[in-house]
N, C-alpha and C positions, 0 to 999 in steps of 0.2 A: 504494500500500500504506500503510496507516496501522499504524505500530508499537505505539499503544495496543492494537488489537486480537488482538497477538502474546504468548503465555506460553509459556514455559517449560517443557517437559516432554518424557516419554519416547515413544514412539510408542503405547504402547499409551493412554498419557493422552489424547491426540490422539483417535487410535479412540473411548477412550469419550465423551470431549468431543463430537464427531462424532456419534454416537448417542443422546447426554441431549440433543441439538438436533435431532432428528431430521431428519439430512442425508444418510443412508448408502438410497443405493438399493435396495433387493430387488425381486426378482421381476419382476413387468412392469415395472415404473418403472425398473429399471434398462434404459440404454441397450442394452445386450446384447441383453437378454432375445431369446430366439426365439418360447416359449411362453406365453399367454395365462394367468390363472389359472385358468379354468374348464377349457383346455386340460390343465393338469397335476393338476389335480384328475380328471380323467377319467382320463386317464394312470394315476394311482396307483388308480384303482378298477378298471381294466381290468385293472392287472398282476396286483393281489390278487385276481383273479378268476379267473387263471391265464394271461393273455395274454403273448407272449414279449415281449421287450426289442424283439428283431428286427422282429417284426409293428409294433409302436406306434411304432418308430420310422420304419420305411417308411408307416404310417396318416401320420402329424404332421408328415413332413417336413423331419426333423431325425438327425442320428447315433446309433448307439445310445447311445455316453458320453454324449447329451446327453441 
């Protein structure tokens, strides 16, 4: 660990800090992810099309919270 590279701050400082460096994962690149983005971009045009949570969730393979 090099302490030069260590400041001072609140968490949320941190958070933004994090961010204006762009090191904060979304979406596919986050480790997580289950869903693709063309996956969830389908997702939300099928929903607004009228398809239930239920259906798209058993389509994708994934819970409905998810």
């Amino acid at each position: 660990m090099n302490p030069t590279h260590l400041f001072l701050g609140t968490q949320l400082d941190n958070m933004s800090d994090m961010k204006a460096k762009g090191r904060g994962a979304r979406g596919e690149s986050s480790g997580t992810s289950k869903l693709s983005n063309p996956e969830v971009l389908s997702i939300r045009s099928q929903r607004a099309a009228g398809r239930t949570f239920a259906s798209l969730s058993e389509e994708f393979g994934v819970s409905v919270a998810t």
